[in-house]
C-alpha positions in Angstrom: 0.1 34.3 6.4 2.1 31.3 7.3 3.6 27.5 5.7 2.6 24.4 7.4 5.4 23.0 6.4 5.1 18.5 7.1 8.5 16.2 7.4 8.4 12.7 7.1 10.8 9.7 8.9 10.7 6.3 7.7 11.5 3.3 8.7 13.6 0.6 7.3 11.0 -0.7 5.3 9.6 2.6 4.0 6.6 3.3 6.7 6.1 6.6 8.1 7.1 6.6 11.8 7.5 10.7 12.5 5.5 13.3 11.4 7.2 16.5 12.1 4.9 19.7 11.4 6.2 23.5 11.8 4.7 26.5 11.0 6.5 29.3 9.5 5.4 33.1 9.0 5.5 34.1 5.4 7.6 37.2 7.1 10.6 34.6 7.4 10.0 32.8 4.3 9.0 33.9 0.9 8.8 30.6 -0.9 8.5 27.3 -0.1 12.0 26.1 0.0 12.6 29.1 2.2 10.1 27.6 4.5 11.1 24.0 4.5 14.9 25.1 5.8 13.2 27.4 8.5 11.4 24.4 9.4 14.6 21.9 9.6 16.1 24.9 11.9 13.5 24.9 14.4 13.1 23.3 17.8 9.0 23.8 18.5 8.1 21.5 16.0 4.9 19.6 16.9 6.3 15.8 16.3 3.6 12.7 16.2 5.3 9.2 16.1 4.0 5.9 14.9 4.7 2.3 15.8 3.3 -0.4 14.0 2.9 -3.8 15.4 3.1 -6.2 12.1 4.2 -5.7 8.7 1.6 -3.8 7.6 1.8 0.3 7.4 -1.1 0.8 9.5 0.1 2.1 12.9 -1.1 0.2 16.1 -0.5 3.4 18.5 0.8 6.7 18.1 1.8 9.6 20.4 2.5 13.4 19.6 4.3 16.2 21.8 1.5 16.8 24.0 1.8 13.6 25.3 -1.3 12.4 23.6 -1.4 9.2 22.9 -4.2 6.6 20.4 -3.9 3.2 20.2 -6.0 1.3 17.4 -7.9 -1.8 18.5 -8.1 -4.3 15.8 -11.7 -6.5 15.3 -12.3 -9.6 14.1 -12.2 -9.2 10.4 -8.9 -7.0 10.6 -10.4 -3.5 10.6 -10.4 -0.7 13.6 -12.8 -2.3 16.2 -12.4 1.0 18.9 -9.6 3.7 19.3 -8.3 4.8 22.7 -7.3 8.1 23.4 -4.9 9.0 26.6 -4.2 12.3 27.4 -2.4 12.8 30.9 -4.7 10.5 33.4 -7.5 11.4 30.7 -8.4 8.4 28.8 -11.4 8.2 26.4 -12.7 5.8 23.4 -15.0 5.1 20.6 -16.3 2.7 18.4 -16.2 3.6 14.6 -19.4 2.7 12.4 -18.0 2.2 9.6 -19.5 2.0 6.1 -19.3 -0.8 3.6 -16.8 1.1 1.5 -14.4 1.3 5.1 -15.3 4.9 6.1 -15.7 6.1 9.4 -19.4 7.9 9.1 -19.9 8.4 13.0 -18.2 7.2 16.4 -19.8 5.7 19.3 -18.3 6.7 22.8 -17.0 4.2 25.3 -17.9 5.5 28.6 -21.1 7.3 29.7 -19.7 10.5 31.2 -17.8 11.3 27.9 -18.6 14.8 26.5 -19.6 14.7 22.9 -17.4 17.3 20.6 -19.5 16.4 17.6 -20.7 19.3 15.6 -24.2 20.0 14.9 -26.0 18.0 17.5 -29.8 18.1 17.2 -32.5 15.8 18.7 -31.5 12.7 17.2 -29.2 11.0 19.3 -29.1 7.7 21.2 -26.4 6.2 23.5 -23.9 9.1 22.7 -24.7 7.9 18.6 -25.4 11.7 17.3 -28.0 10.4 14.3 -27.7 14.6 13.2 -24.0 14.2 11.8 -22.7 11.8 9.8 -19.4 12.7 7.8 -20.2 11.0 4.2 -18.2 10.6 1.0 -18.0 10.9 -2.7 -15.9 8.0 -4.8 -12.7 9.8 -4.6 -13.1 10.5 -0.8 -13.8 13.9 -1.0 -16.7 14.9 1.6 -20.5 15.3 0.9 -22.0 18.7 2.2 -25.4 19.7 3.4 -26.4 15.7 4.6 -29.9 15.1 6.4 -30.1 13.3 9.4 -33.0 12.0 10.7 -34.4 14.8 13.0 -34.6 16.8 9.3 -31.2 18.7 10.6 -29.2 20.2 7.3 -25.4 19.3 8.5 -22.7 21.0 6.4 -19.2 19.1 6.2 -16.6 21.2 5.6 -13.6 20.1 3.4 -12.0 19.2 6.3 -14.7 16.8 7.4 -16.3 16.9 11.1 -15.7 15.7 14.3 -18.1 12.8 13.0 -14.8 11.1 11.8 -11.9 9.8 14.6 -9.4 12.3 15.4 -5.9 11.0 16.2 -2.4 12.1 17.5 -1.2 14.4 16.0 -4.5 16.0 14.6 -4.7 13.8 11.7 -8.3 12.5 11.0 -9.7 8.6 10.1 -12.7 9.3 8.0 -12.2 8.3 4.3 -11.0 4.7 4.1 -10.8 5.4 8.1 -11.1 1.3 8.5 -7.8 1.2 6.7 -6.3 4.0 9.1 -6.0 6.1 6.0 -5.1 9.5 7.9 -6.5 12.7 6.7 -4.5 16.1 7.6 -6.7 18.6 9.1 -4.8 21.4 8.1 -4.2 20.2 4.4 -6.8 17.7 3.7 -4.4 15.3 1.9 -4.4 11.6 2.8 -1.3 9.5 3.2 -2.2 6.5 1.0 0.7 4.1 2.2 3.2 4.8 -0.2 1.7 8.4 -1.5 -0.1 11.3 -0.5 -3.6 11.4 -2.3 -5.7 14.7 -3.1 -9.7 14.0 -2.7 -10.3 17.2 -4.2 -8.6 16.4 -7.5 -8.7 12.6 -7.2 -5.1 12.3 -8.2 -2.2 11.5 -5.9 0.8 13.9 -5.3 3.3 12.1 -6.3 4.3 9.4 -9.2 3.2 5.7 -8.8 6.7 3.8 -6.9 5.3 0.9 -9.7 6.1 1.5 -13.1 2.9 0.6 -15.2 0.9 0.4 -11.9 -2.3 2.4 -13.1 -3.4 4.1 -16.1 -1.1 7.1 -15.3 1.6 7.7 -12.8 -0.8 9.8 -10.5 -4.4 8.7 -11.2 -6.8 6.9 -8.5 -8.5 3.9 -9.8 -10.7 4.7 -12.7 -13.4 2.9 -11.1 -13.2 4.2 -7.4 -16.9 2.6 -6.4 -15.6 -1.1 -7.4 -11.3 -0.2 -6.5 -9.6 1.3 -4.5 -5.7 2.1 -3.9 -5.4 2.6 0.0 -1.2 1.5 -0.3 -1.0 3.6 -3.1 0.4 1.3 -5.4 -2.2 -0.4 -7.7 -0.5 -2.5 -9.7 0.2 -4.2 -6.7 -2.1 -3.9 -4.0 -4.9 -5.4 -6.0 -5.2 -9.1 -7.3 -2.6 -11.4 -6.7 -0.7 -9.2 -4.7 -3.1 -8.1 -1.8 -4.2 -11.8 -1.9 -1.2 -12.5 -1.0 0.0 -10.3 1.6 -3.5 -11.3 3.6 -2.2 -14.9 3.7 0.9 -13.7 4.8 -0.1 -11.8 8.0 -1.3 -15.3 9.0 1.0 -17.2 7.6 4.2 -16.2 8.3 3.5 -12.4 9.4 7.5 -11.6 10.5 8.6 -12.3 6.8 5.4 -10.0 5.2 7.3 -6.9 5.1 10.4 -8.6 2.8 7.7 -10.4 0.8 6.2 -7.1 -0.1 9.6 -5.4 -0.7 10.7 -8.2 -2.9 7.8 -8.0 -5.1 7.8 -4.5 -5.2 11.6 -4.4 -6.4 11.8 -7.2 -8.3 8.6 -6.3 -10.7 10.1 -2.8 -11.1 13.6 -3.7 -12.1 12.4 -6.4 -14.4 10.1 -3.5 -16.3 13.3 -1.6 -16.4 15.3 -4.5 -17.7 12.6 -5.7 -20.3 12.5 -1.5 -21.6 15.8 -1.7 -21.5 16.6 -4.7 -23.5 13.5 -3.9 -26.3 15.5 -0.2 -27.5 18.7 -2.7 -27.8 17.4 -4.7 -29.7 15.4 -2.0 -31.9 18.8 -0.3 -32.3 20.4 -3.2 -33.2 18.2 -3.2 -36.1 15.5 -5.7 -34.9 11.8 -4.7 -35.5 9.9 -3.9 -32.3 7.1 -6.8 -33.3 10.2 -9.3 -32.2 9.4 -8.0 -28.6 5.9 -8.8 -28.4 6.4 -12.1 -30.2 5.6 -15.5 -28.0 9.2 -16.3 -27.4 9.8 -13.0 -26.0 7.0 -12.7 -23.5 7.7 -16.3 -22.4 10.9 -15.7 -21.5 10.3 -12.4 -19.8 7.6 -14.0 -18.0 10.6 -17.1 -16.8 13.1 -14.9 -16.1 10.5 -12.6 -13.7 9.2 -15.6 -11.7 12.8 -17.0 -11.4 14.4 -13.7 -10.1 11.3 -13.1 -7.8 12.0 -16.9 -6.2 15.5 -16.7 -6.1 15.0 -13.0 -3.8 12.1 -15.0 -1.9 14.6 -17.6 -1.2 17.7 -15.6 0.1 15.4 -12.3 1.7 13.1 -15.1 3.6 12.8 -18.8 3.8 12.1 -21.8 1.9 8.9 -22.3 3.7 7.7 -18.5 3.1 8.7 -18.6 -0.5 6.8 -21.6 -1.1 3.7 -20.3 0.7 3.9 -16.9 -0.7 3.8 -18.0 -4.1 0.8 -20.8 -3.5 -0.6 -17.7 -2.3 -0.4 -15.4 -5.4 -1.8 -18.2 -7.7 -4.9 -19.3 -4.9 -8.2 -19.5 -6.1 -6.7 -18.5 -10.0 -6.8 -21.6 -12.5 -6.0 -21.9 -16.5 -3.2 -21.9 -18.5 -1.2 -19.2 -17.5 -1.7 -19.6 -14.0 -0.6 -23.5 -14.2 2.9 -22.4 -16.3 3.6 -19.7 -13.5 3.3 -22.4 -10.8 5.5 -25.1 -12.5 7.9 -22.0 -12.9 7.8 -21.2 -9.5 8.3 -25.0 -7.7 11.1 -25.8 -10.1 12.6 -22.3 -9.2 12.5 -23.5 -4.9 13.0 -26.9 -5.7 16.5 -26.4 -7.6 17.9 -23.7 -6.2 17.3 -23.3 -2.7 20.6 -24.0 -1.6 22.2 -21.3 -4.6 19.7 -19.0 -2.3 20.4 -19.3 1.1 24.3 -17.9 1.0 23.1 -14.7 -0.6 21.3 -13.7 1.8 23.5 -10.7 2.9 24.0 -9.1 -0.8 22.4 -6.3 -1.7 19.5 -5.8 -4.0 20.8 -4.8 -6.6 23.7 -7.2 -6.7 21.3 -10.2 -5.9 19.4 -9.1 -9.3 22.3 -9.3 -11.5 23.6 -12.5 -10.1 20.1 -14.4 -10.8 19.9 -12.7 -13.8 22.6 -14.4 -15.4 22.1 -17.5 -13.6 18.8 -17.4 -15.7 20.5 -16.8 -18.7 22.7 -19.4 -18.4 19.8 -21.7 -17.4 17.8 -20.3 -20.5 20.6 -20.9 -23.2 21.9 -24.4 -22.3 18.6 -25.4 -20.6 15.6 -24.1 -21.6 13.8 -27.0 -21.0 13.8 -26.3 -17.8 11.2 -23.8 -17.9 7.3 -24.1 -18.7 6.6 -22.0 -21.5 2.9 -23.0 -22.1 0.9 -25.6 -20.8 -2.4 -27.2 -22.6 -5.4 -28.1 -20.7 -7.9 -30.5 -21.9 -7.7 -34.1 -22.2 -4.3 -34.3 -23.0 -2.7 -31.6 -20.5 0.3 -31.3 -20.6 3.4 -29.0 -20.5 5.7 -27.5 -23.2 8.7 -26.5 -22.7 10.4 -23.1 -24.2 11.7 -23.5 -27.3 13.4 -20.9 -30.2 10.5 -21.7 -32.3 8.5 -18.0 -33.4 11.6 -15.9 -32.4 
């Protein structure tokens, strides 16, 4: 008869770095709001902290009250190659084995003298690998009961998983997308998906998608979980282009990946707002709504996107990053569109680069409106300067945006 009630710190670039959980007796608290200011009152929270290493929002260590600490050792192809685990002068590790999809199935200890905790140990083991429990998964990550291993043992995984999986600081479990250091709560079940909390029971997340338009619905997983997956939580933009991307990044220039990923992110949502925004003016000033989805008016929503999304590359990071970041987004694509979005994008740096730089302290929001009417200016006494559409074939070649089919 209690609330686990969880509180979340971020940092400045929205990552979860304190995880603050208190339990409450329903004797103190009769609903949940009740419970949550208990919970900000008291001082025997248990408190995990995270500190990431890179731009990414996968931790590289961790520690909790209990002085318990887990570092994450990255492998060769950028997933978890072993986890550490210090407790006092205790230290212990394993090796994940992962499965193709990125779960943790088992773990392989380090050291020869340490104790196995796995449940359901029968005769299969070798090397400390218990063959008798593996923690598997459906699609939507949530687990598979009553599994066979190979000495015939039944092994039933409860919703919470078992100690197949990697248990963190904090008591927060890798199993499901484990690779990804997707944590699992033990006392929930929920996994933080970057950005969101997910549900594998349900299959939906908790919360609405942070990109407007990003999936089919503001809280559904990836229709097709066995070919997709959304491990930041944010689908319209962690697949494609984007992850592309943000995996050049981290080599390229990995100190500027967590502005690159912020500028996309706020850039495509406040041009969805401003394209919404400026279709019901125009349907109120009497236009049909078919003017909207005529070429002129997805060519020059398509400009004025690119253009904004440069000009907050250029003043957020660098000239060099900017250029990189959007070879990046158009590597390995090819055809018409692809080839108009990259002239958009170099005449973009090329011309306005030194309009950028100064701007670099204003604040979102102000930066936006400023390069919005720079376009507009750009668009009505210059419109030549963008690539509308651009013909391949024997005669490629690129036109520029005209009035023509408004």
């Amino acid at each position: 008869d209690t609330w686990l009630v969880r509180q979340y710190g971020m940092d400045p670039i929205g990552r979860q770095n304190t995880v603050t959980e208190t339990t409450v007796t329903k004797a103190k608290a009769k609903t949940a709001k009740q419970a949550l200011a208990q919970a900000r009152k008291a001082n025997t929270s248990a408190v995990t902290t995270r500190h990431y290493g890179d731009g990414s929002d996968s931790p590289t260590w961790a520690a909790d009250t209990g002085e318990t600490t887990t570092q994450w050792l990255p492998g060769l192809d950028g997933g978890v190659a072993a986890v550490i685990t210090t407790s006092g002068d205790t230290a212990t590790g394993v090796v994940p084995v992962v499965s193709p999809h990125g779960d943790n199935t088992n773990t392989l200890p380090l050291t020869d003298n340490q104790t196995s905790t796995r449940v359901g140990a029968g005769d299969g083991t070798i090397d400390g690998l218990d063959l008798d429990v593996w923690e598997l998964y459906d699609a939507y990550g949530h687990p598979i009961n009553n599994t066979v291993g190979t000495s015939g043992v039944a092994n039933t995984l409860q919703a919470t998983g078992s100690a197949a999986s990697v248990t963190a600081s904090g008591g927060d479990r890798y199993g499901w997308l484990g690779a990804y250091q997707r944590p699992t709560s033990q006392a929930t079940g929920l996994i933080q998906m970057g950005a969101r909390p997910y549900n594998p029971n349900t299959g939906q997340f908790l919360s609405t998608d942070p990109i407007r338009g990003g999936n089919q619905n503001p809280y559904t997983y990836p229709v097709d979980p066995v070919n997709q997956d959304d491990v930041g939580g944010m689908d319209g933009l962690t697949s494609g282009g984007f992850k592309q991307m943000l995996a050049i990044c981290e080599v390229t220039a990995p100190w500027d990946c967590g502005s690159v990923r912020d500028v996309t992110m706020y850039v495509n949502d406040r041009s969805s707002i401003w394209d919404t925004r400026m279709k019901a003016r125009h349907v109120a000033r009497g236009h049909p709504g078919s003017h909207w989805t005529s070429t002129y008016w997805q060519n020059k929503a398509n400009a004025r996107r690119h253009f904004i999304w440069n000009i907050f590359l250029l003043a957020k990071t660098s000239s060099r990053t900017a250029r990189l970041m959007t070879e990046a987004h158009e590597f390995g694509e090819s055809g018409a569109d692809t080839n108009r979005d990259t002239i958009n994008n170099q005449r973009a740096q090329t011309n306005f680069h030194e309009w950028a730089a100064p701007k670099r302290g204003m604040s979102d929001p102000g930066l936006f409106r400023r390069a919005r009417k720079l376009f507009n200016g750009l668009w009505r006494g210059h419109r030549n300067f963008f690539a509308c559409t651009y013909r391949l074939g024997f005669l490629s070649r690129v036109s520029n945006c005209s009035s023509r089919g408004r």
